[in-house]
Backbone as CSV, one residue per row, in Angstrom:
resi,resn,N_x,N_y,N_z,CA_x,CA_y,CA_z,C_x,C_y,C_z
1,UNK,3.780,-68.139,-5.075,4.554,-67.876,-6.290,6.000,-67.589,-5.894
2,UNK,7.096,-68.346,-6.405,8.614,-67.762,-6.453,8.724,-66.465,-6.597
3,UNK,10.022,-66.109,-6.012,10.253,-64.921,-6.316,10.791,-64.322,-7.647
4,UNK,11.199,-65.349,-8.506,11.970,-65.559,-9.469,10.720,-65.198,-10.548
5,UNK,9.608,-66.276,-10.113,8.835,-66.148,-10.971,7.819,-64.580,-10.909
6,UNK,7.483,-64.110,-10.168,7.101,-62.617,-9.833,7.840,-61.699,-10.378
7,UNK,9.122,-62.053,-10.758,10.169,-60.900,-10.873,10.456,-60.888,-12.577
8,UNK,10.055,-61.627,-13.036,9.992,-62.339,-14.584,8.339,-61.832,-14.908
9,UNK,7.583,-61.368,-14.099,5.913,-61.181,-14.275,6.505,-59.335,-14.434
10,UNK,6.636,-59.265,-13.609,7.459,-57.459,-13.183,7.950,-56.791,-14.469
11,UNK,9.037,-57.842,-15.240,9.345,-57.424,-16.112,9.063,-57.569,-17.191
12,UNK,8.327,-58.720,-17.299,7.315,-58.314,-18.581,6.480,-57.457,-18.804
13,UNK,5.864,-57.091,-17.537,4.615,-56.141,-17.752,5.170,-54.569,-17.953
14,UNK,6.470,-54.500,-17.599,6.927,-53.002,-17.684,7.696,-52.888,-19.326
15,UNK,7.775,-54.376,-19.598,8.271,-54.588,-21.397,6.936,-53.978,-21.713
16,UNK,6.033,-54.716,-21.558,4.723,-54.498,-22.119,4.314,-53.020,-22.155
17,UNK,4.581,-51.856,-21.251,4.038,-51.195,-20.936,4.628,-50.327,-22.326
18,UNK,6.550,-50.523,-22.069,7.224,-49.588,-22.738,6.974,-49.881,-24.264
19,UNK,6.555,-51.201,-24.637,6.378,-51.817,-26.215,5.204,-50.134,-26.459
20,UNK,3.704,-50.577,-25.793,2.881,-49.650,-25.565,2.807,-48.341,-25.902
21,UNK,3.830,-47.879,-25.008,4.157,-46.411,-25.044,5.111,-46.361,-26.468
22,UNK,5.707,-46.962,-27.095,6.480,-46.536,-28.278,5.446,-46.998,-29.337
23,UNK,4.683,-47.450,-29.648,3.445,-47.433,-30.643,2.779,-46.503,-30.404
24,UNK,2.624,-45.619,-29.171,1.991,-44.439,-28.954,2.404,-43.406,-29.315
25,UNK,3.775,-43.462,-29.351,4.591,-42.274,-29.223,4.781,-42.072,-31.299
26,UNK,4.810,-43.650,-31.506,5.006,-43.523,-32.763,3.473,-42.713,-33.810
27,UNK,2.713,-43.270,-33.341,0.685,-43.207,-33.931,1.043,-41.700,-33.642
28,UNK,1.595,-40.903,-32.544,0.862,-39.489,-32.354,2.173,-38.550,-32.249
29,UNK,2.993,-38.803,-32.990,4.338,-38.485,-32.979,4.501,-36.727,-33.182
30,UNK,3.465,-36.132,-34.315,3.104,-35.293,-34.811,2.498,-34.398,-33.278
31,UNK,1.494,-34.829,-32.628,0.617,-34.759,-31.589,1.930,-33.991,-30.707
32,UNK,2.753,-35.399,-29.964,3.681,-35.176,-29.344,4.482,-33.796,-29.753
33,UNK,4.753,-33.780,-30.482,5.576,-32.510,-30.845,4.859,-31.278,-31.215
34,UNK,3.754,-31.638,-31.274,2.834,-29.734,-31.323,2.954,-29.548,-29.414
35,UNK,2.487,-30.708,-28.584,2.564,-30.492,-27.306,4.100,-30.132,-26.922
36,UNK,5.321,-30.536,-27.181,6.210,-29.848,-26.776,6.827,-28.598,-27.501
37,UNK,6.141,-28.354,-28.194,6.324,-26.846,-29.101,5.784,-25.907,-27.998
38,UNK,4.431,-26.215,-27.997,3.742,-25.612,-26.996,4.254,-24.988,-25.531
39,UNK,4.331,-26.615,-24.999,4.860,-26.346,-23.500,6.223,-25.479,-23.396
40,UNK,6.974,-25.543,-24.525,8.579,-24.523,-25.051,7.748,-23.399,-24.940
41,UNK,6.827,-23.141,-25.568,6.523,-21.469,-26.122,5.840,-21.131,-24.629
42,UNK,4.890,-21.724,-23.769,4.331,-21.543,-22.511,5.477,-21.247,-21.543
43,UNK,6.373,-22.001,-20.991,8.006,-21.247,-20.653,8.371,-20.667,-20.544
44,UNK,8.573,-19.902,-22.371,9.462,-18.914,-22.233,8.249,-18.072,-22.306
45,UNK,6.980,-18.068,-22.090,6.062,-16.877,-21.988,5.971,-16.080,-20.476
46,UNK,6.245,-17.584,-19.774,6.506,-17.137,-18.244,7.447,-16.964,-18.097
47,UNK,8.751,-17.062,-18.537,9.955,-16.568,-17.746,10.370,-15.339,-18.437
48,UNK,9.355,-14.410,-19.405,9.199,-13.727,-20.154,8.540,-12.759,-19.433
49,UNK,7.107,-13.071,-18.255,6.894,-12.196,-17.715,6.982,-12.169,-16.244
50,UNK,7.631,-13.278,-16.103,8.701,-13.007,-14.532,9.914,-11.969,-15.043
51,UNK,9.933,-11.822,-16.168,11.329,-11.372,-16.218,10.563,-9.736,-16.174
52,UNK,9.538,-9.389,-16.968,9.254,-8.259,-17.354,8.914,-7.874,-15.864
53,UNK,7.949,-8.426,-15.087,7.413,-8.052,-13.681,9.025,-7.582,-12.540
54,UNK,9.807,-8.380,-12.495,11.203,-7.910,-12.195,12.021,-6.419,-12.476
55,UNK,11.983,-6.521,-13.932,12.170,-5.402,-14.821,11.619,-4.066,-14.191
56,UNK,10.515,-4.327,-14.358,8.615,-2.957,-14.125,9.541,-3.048,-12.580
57,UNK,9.519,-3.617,-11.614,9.526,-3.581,-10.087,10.721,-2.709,-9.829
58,UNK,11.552,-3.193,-10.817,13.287,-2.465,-10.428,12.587,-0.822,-10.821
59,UNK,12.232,-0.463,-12.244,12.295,0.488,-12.647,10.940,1.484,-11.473
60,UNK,9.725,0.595,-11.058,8.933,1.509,-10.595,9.747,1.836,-8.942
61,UNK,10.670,0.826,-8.280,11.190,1.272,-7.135,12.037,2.338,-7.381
62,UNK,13.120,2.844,-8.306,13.754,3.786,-8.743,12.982,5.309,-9.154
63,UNK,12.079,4.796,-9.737,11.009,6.144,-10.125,10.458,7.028,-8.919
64,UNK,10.197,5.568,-7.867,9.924,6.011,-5.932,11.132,6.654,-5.256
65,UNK,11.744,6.375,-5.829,13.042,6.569,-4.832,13.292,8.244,-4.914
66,UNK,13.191,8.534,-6.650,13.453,9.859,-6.615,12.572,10.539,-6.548
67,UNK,11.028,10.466,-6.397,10.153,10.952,-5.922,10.144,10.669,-4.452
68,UNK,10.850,10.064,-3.358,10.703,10.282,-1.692,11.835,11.636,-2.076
69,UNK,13.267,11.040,-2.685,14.610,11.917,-2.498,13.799,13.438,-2.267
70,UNK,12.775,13.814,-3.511,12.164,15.606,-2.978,11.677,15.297,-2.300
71,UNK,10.609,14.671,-1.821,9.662,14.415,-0.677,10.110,14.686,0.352
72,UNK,10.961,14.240,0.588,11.801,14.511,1.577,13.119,15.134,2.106
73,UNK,13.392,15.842,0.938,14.583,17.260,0.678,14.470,17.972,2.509
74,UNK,15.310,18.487,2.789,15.463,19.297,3.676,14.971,20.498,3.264
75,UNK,14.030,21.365,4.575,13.864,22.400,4.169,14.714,23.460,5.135
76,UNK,15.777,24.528,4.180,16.147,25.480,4.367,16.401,26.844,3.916
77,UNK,16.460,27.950,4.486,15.939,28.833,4.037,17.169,29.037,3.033
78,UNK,16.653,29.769,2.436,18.419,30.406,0.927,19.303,30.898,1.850
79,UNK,20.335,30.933,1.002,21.701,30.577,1.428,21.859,32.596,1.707
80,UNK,22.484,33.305,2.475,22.757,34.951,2.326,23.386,34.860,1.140
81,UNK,22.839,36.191,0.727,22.804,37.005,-0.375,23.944,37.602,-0.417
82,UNK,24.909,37.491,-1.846,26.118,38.408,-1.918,25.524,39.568,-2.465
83,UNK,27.044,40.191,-2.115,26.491,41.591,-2.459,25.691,41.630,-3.807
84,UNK,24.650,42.811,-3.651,23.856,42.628,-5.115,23.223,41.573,-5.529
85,UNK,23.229,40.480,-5.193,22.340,39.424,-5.817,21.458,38.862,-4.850
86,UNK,20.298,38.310,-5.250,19.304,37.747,-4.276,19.680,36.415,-3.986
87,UNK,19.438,36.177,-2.315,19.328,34.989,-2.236,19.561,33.500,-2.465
88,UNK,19.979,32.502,-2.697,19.685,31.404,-3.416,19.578,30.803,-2.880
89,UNK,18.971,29.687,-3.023,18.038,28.327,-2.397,19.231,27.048,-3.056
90,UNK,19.810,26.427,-1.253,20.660,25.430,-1.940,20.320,24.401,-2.607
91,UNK,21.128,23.765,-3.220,20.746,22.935,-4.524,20.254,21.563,-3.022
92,UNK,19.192,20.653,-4.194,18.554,19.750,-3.088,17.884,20.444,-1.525
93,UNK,17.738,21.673,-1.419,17.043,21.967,-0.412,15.522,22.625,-0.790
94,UNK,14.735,23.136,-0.230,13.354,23.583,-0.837,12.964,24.771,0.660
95,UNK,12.582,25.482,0.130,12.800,26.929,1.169,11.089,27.012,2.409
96,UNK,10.284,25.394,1.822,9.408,25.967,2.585,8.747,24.165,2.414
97,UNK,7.958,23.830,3.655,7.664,22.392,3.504,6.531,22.144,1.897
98,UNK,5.872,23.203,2.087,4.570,23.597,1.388,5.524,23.141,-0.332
99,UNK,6.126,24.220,-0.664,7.363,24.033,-1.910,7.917,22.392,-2.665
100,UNK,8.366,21.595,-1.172,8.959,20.801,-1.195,7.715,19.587,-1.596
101,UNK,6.418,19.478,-0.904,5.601,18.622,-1.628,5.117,19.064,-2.702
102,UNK,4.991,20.772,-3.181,4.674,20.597,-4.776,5.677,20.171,-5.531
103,UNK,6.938,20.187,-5.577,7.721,19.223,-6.328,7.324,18.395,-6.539
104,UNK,7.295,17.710,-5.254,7.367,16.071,-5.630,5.971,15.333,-5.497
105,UNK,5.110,16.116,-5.352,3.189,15.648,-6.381,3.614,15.241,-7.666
106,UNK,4.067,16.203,-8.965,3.844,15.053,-10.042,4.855,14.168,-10.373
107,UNK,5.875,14.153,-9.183,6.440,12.794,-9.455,5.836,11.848,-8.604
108,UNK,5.476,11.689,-8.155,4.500,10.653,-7.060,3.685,10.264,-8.041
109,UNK,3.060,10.669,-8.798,1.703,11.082,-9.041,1.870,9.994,-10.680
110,UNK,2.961,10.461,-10.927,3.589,9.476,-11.671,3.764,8.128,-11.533
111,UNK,4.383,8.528,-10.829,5.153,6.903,-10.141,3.882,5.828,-10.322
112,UNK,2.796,6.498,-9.745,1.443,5.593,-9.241,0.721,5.455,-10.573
113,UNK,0.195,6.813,-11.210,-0.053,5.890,-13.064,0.803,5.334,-13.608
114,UNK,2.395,5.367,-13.300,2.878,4.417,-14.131,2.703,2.915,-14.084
115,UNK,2.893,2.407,-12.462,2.614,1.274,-11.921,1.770,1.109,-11.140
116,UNK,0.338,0.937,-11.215,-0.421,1.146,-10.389,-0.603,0.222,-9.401
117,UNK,-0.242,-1.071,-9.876,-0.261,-2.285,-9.167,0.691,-2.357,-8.119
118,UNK,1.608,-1.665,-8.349,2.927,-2.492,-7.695,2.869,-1.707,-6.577
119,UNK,4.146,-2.422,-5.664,3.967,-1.925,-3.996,4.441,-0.346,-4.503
120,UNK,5.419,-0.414,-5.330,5.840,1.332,-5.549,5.377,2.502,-5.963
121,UNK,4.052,1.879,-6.725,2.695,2.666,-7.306,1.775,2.541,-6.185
122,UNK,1.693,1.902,-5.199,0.689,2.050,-4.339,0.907,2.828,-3.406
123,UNK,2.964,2.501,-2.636,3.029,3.723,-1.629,3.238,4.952,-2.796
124,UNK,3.136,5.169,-3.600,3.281,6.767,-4.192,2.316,7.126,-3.870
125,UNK,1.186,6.370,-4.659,-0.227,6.799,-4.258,-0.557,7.326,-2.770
126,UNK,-0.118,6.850,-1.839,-0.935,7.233,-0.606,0.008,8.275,-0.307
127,UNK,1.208,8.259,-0.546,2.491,9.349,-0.315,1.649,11.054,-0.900
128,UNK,1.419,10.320,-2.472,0.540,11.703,-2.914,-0.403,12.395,-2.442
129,UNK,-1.649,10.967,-1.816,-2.658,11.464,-1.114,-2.115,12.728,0.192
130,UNK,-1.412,12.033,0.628,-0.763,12.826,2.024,-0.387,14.065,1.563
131,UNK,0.088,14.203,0.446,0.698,15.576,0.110,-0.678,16.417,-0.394
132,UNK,-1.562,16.155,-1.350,-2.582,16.825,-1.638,-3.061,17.382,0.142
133,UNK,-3.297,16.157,0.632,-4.080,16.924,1.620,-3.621,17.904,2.406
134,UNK,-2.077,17.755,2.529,-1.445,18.721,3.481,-1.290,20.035,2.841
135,UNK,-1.238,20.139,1.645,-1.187,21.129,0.857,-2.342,22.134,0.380
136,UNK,-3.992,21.491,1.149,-4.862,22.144,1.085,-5.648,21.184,-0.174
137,UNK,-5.505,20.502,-0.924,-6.319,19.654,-1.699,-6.972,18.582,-0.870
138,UNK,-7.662,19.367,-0.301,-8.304,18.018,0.244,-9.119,16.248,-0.562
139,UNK,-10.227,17.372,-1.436,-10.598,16.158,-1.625,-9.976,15.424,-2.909
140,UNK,-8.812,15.859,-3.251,-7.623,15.163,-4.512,-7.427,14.394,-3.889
141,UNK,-7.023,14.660,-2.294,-5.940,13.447,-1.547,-6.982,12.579,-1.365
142,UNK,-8.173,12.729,-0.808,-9.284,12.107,-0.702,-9.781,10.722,-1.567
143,UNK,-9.721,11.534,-2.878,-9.624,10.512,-4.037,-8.627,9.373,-4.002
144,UNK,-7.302,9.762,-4.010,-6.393,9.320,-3.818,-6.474,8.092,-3.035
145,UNK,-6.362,8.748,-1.861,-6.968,7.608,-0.693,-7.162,6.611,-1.202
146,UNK,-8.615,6.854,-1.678,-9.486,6.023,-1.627,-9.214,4.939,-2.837
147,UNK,-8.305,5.244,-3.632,-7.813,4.774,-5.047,-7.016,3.598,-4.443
148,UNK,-5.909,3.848,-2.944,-4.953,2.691,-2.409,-6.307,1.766,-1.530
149,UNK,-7.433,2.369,-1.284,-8.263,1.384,-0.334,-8.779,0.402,-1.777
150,UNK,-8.528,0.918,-2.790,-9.161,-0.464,-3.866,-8.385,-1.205,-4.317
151,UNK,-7.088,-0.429,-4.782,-5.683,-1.234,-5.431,-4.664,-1.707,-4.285
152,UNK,-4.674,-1.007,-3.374,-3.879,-1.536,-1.800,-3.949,-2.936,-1.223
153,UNK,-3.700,-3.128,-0.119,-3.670,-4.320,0.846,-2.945,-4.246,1.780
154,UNK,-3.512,-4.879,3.062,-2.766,-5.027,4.311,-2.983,-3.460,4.834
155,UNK,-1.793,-3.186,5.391,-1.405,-2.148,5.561,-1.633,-0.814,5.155
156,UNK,-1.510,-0.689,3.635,-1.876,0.254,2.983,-3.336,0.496,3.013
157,UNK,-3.978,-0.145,3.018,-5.544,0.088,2.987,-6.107,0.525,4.429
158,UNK,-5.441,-0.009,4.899,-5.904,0.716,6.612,-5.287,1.945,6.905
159,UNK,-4.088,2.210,6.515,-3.765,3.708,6.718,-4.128,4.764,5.673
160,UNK,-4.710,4.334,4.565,-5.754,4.605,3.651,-7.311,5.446,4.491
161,UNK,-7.585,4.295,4.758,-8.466,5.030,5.535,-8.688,5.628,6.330
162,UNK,-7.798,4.928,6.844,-7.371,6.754,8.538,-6.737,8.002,7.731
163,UNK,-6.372,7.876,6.714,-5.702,9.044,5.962,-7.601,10.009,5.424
164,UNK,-8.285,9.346,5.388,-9.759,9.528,4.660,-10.274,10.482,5.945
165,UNK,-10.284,9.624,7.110,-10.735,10.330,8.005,-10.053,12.163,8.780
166,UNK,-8.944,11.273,8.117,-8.068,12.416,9.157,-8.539,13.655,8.188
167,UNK,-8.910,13.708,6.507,-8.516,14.113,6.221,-10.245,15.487,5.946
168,UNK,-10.739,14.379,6.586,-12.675,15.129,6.585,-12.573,15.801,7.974
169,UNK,-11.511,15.186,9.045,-12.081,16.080,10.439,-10.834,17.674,10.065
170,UNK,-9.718,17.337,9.145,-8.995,18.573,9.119,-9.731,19.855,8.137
171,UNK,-10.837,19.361,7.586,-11.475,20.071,6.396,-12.495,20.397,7.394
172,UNK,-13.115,20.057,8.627,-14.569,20.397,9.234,-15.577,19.598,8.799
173,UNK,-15.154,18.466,8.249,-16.465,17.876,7.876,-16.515,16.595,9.036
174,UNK,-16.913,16.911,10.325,-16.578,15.962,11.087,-17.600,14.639,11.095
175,UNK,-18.779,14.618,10.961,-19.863,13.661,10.486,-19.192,12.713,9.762
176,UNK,-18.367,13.322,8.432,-17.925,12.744,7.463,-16.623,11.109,8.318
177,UNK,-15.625,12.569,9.017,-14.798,12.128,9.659,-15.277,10.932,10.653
178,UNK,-15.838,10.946,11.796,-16.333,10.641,12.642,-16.810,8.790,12.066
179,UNK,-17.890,8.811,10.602,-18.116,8.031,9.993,-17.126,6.763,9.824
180,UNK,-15.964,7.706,8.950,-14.821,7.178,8.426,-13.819,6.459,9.784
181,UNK,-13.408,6.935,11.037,-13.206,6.303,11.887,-13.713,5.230,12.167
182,UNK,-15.178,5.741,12.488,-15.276,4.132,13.084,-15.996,3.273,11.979
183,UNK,-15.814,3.131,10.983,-15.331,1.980,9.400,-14.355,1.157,9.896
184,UNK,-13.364,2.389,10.125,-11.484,1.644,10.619,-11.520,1.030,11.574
185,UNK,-12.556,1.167,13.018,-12.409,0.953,14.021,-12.904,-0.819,13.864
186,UNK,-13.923,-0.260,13.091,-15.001,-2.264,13.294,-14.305,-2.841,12.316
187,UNK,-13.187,-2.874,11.225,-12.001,-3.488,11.021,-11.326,-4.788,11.625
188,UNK,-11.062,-3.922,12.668,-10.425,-4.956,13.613,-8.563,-4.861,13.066
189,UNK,-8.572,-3.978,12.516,-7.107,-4.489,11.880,-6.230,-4.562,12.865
190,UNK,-4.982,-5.385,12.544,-3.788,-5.719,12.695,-2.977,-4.324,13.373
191,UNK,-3.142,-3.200,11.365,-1.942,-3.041,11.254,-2.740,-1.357,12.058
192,UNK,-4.116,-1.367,12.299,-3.900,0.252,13.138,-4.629,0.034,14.331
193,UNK,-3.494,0.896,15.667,-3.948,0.482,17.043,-5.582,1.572,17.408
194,UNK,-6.469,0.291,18.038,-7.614,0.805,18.428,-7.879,2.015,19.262
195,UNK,-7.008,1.805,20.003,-6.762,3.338,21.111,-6.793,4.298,20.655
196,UNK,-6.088,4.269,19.572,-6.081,5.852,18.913,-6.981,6.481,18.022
197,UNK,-7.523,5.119,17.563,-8.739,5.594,16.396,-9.811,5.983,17.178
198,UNK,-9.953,5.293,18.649,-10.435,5.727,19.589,-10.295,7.327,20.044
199,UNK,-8.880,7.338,20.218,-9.183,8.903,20.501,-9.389,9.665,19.506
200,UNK,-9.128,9.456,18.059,-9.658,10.347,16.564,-10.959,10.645,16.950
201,UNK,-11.814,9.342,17.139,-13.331,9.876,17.281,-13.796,10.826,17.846
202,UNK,-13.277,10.157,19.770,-13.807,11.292,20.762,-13.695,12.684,20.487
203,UNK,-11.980,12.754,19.969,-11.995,14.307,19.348,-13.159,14.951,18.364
204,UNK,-13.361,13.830,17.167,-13.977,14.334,16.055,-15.365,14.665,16.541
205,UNK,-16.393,13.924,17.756,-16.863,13.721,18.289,-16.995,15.736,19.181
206,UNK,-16.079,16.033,19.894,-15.789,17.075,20.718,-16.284,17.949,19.255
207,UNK,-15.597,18.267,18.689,-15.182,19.158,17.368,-16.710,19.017,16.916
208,UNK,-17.904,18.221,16.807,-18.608,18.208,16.044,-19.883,19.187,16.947
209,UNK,-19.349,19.140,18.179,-20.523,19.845,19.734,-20.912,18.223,19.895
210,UNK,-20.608,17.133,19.902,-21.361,16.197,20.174,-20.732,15.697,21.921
211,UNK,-20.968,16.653,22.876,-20.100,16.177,23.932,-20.472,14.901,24.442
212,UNK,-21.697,14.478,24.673,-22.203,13.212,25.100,-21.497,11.767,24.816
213,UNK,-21.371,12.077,23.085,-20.578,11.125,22.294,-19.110,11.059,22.879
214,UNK,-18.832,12.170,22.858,-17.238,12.470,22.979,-16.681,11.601,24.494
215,UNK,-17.530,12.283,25.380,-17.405,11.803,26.620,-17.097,10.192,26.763
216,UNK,-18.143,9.893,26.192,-18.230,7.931,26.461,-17.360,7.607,25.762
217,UNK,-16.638,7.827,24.587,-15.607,7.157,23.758,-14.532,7.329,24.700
218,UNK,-14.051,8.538,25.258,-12.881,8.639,26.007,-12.978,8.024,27.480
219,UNK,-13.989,7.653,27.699,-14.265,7.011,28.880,-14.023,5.207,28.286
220,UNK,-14.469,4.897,27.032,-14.022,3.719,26.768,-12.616,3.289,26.263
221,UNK,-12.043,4.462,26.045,-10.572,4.575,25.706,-9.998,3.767,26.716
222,UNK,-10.176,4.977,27.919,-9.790,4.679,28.861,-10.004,2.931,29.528
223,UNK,-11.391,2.514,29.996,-11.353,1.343,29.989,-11.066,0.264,29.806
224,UNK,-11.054,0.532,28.134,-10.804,-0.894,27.469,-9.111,-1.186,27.198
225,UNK,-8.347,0.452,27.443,-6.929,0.390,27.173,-6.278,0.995,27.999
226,UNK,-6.050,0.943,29.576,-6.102,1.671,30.729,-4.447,1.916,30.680
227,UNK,-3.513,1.156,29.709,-2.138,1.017,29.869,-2.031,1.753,28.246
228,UNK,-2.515,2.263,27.667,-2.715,3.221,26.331,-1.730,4.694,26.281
229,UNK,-1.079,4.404,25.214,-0.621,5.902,25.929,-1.277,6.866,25.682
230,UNK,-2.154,6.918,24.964,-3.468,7.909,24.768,-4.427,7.804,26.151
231,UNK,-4.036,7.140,26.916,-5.356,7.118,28.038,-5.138,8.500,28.948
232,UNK,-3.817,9.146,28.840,-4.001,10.066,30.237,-4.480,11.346,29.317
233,UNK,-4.399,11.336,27.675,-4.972,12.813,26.886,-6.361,12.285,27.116
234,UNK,-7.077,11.017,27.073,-8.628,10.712,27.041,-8.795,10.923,28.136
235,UNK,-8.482,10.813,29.262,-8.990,11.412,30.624,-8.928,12.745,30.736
236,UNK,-7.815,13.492,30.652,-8.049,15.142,29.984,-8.985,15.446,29.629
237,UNK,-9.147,14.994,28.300,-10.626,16.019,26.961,-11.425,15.267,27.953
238,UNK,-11.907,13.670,28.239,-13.367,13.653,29.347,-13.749,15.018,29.941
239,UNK,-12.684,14.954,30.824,-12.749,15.613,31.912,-13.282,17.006,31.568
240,UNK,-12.597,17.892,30.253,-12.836,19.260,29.307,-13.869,18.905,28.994
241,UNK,-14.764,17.952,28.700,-16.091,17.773,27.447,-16.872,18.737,28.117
């Protein structure tokens, strides 16, 4: 076949196609235009809640921000006393660490029901956990915890759970503790080093009278991570068991 003649076939069939498509367009014209009503209103529904998710992210990082700002206030003692008057506690400072996380619990605490999803509701959450527990609430922070090991990820969920453990061997519940370690340990994670969860145990292990236990973990510390910087405290407590 010519090329001439192929090229005259080419363009008829793409006449043909477009004749086609405008009897189509004409028969369902109505059709056509509920579908681009649609696909308009689908659009702006998403760039409606890209916009809102943006929005929520700015406002829940700001809500974090001034819940770390107390979190992390300096603690100093009040300022001397003029004559006759007591004391005062400088502005932005908090006179005792204990003080300084009850502040900033129900703003944390906030932060995390407000946005529970978001990265700024999740570190509040574990931020809070940390503070309950240090503050003697154990099993609030506990809860807590365990609230970023469901809504969390990555990262957060693994120091989640070492936060769980740490937080049963500081209460005496070392069984509990002991448990909760090695969960973290058969993990395998990334984001927390084995050595150390290693030495959590052996301790929790020591702490529980379980010396037998204790012994072999710090003996596998040692082994399996001989360049650890926990290996020369695991040769120590061995050696104490």
């Amino acid at each position: 076949m010519k090329r001439t003649e192929r090229h005259h076939l080419k363009e008829n069939e793409f006449a043909e196609w477009l004749l086609g498509a405008k009897h189509w367009y004409e028969a369902n014209s109505r059709t056509v235009g509920y579908i681009g009503i649609a696909a308009a209103l689908a659009l702006v529904a998403v760039m409606g809640t890209l916009a809102f998710r943006q929005s929520a992210a700015g406002k829940a990082s700001s809500a974090l921000a001034g819940a770390l700002a107390v979190a992390e206030a300096p603690v100093l003692p009040p300022a001397p006393a003029e004559a006759g008057k007591p004391p005062v506690q400088r502005p932005g400072t908090f006179p005792t660490d204990r003080a300084r996380l009850e502040a900033a619990l129900p703003m944390l605490l906030a932060v995390a029901e407000a946005y529970p999803g978001s990265d700024a509701g999740i570190m509040a959450r574990y931020r809070a956990a940390a503070a309950l527990v240090a503050v003697g609430r154990t099993q609030d922070g506990i809860q807590r915890y365990k609230e970023v090991v469901e809504k969390g990820r990555g990262a957060y969920q693994s120091m989640a759970r070492l936060g769980i453990a740490e937080a049963h061997m500081m209460s005496g519940q070392y069984d509990q503790a002991i448990a909760s370690f090695k969960e973290v340990e058969s993990l395998k994670s990334e984001d927390v080093p084995v050595d150390g969860v290693l030495m959590q145990i052996g301790r929790a292990y020591r702490l529980a009278g379980k010396t037998d236990d204790a012994k072999k973990t710090f003996k596998r510390l040692v082994d399996e991570f001989p360049q650890s910087p926990y290996a020369p405290a695991a040769r120590r407590e061995a050696d104490g068991v």
